[in-house]
N, C-alpha and C positions, 0 to 999 in steps of 0.2 A: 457410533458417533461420539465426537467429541464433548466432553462436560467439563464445566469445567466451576468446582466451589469459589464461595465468598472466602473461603479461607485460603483454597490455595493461590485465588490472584492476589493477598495479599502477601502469601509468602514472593508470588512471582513479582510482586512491585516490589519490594524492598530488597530482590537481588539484582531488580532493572535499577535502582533508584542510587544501588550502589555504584554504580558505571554512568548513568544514565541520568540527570534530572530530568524530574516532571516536566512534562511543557505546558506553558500557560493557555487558559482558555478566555479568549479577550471579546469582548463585547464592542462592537465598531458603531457609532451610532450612521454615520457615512452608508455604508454600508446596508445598515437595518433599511434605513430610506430609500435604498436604491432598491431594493427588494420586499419592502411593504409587513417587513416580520419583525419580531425580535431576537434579531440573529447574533449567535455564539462560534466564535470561531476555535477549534481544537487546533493548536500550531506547532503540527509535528516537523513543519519546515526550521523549527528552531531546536530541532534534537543534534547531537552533534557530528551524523552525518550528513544532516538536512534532508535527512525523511524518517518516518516510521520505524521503518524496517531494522533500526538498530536495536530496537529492543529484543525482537529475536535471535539475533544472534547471539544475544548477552544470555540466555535461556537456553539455547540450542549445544552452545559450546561449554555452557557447565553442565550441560546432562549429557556430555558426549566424555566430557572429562571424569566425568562420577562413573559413567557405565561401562568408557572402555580407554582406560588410564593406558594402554601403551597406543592407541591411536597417533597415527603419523602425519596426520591432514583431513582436510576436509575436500571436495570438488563439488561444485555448483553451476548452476546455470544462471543468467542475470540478462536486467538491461541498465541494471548498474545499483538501485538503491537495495536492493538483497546482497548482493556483489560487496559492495562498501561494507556493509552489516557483518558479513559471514566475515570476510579477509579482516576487519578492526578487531575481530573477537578471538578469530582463531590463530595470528600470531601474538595477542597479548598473550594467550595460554601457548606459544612455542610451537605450532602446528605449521602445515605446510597450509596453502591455502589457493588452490587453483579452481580458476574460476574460465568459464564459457560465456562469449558474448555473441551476438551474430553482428554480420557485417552493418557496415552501415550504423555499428553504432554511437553514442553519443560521446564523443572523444574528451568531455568534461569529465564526465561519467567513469569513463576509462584510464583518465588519469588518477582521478579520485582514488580507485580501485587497489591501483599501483603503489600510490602513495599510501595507503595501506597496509601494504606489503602483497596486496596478493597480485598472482602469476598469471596473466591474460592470455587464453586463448580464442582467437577469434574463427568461427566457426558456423557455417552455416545462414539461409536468408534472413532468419526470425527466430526468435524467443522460442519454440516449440522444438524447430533444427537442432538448436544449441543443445538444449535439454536433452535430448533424445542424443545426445554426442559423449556429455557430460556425465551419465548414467556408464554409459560404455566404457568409458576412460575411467571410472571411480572403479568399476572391478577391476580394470586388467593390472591398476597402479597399487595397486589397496587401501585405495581411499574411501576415506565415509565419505556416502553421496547425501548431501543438504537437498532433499526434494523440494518444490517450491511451495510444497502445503504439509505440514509436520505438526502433531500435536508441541511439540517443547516451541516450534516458530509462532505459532499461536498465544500458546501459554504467556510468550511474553510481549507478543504485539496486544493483546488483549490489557496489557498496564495500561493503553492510552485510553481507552473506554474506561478501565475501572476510576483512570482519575477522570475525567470526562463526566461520569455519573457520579461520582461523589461532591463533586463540586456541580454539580449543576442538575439535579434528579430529577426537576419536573419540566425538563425540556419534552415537546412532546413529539417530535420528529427529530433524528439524526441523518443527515444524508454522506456515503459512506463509497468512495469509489472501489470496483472492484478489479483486479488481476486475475490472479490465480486464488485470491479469495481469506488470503489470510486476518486482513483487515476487517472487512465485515463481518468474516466471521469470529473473529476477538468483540467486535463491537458488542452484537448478540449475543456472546457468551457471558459478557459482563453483564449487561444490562439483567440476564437471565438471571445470572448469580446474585445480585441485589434487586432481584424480585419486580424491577419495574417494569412501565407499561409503555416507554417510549417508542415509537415506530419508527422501525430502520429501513431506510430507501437504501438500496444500488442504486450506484452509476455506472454505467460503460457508454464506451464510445459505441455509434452507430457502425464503424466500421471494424468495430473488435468487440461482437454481443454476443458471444458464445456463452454466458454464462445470461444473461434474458433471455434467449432462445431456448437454452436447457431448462427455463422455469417455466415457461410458456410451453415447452411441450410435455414436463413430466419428467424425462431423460436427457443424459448428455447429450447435446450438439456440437459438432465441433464445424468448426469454418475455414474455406481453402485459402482464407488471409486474416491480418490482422493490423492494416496499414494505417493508422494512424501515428500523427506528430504524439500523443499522450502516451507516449513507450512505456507507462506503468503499468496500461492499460492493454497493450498489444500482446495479446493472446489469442490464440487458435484453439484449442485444447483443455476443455474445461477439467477441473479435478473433481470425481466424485468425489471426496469425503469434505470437501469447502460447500460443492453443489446440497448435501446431505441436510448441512447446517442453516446455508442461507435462503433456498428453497422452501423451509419448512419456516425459520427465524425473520425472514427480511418483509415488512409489508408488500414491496412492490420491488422492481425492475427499470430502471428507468433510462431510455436511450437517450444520448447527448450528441448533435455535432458536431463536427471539428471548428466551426465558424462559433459557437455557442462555447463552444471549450476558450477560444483565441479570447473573446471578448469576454470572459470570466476572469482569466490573467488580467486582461486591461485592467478591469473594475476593483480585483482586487489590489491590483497594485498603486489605481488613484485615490480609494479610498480607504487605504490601511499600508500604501509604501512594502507591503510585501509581496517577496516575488514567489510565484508559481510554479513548477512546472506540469504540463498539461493533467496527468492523472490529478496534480494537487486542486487543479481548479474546475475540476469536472462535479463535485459533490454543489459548486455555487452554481455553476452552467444547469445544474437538474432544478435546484431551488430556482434559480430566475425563469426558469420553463415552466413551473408549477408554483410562482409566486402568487395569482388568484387564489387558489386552493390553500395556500399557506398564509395567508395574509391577517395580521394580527397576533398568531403564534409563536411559540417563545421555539426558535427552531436552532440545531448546530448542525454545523458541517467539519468536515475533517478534512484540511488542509495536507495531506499525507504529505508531501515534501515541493523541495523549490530549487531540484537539480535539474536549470536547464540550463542549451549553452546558450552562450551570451549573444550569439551570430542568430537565434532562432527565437529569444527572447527580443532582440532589437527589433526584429522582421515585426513580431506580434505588436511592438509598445507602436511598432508606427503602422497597423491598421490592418495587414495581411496575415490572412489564414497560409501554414507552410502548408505546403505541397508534400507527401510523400512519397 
């Protein structure tokens, strides 16, 4: 299982921090009111691919350049804010950088990607298809395959928790959406390594809970869809070694709907003007579901990113849950 020292997230902050500034953690009082807590927002939507996930790549791709200096490229799987991450990282270091989307997907996303520099293949109905494509194409090209849960992707998504807890230690609840798990489980890892006591919630959507279903029974569960609008969150196929960490690390599990996800974007975006996309508004969608039980507590959420498109963002500001 993954560990991970107070020393070496801070060596991993100061190589994210060199590419990467910190993002601020802002207190809304709007916000706190509409949800009965003293809420803290983590605003990785303000990182400069507009989500999290860039910090892994800034981690992944100087330990793929340290370990294997004639490396020709990287190939990955995405539904786009991993995708952005890996192709910004891997042509600043001169890499090829080919990436797997599945249909249907977010054409913001996709151009993001491009403009990056990295090389789009679209592939497959869902996140799981692409992967399982992605893997196949990384050997036969002799590409390093970016799996979607890596200790070095960790290592350096876990900066946004270390600054998170440093700036704000005796928050007593963090609510923390999961994917493929990289995020929570950075969360835990920091919180671990500076010794504190704050309780980390999951989120997933109700119609991508493969990773609540696997805690709730013990073992992976894997699910024949993953159709949600919160494409952060659309998974099928959980990871043992993320399952390992937040299984054991997470207090609880918590399912969100898609109607509770929509009207999380709303809230966050009348009371703090920032925008969402669905996986980013899913950690407030848990909190307003369990706002009784949180009520009075000094609580955060992690805003993971606010890459949506603007056709599906308009749908949401004027009152409709998307359809997938």
């Amino acid at each position: 299982m993954i560990r991970l020292s107070a020393a070496e997230l801070e060596v991993a902050a100061t190589l994210v921090h060199s590419q990467v500034p910190p993002t601020p953690l802002h207190h809304w009082p709007l916000l706190s009111g509409a949800v009965g807590a003293e809420l803290w927002v983590k605003h990785e939507n303000h990182a400069p691919t507009g989500a999290f996930k860039v910090r892994g790549g800034v981690t992944f791709i100087d330990w793929l350049r340290r370990t294997d200096p004639h490396a020709a490229g990287i190939c990955t799987a995405t539904r786009g804010n991993h995708g952005q991450s890996q192709a910004r990282a891997a042509r600043a270091a001169g890499l090829r950088a080919l990436i797997y989307v599945p249909e249907g997907n977010s054409q913001e996303k996709n151009a993001a990607m491009r403009a990056f520099g990295g090389e789009l293949v679209v592939h497959g109905s869902d996140f799981d298809a692409a992967r399982e494509e992605a893997f196949r194409v990384a050997g036969a090209e002799g590409l390093t395959i970016v799996p979607p849960f890596h200790r070095e992707l960790v290592r350096g998504v876990a900066t946004y928790g270390w600054e998170m807890f440093r700036a704000a230690p005796d928050l007593d609840t963090v609510y923390v959406p999961i994917g493929c798990g990289s995020g929570i489980c950075g969360t835990i890892l920091a919180r671990d390594a500076l010794g504190l006591s704050t309780r980390v919630v999951g989120v997933v959507s109700e119609r991508a809970a493969c990773a609540q279903l696997s805690v709730a029974a013990g073992a992976l569960v894997e699910t024949d869809t993953a159709r949600t609008f919160a494409d952060g969150m659309a998974v099928r196929v959980p990871v043992q070694e993320a399952f390992d960490i937040y299984a054991a690390g997470a207090d609880r599990i918590v399912t969100v709907s898609e109607d509770e996800i929509a009207e999380a974007i709303r809230l966050l975006f009348r009371a703090t003007h920032n925008v969402a996309e669905g996986a980013g508004a899913a950690a407030l969608a848990a909190l307003m579901q369990e706002r009784e039980a949180m009520a009075g507590r000094k609580v955060g959420i992690v805003l993971s990113g606010g890459n949506v498109d603007m056709p599906l963002f308009r749908q949401i500001l004027g009152g409709t849950t998307p359809a997938v």
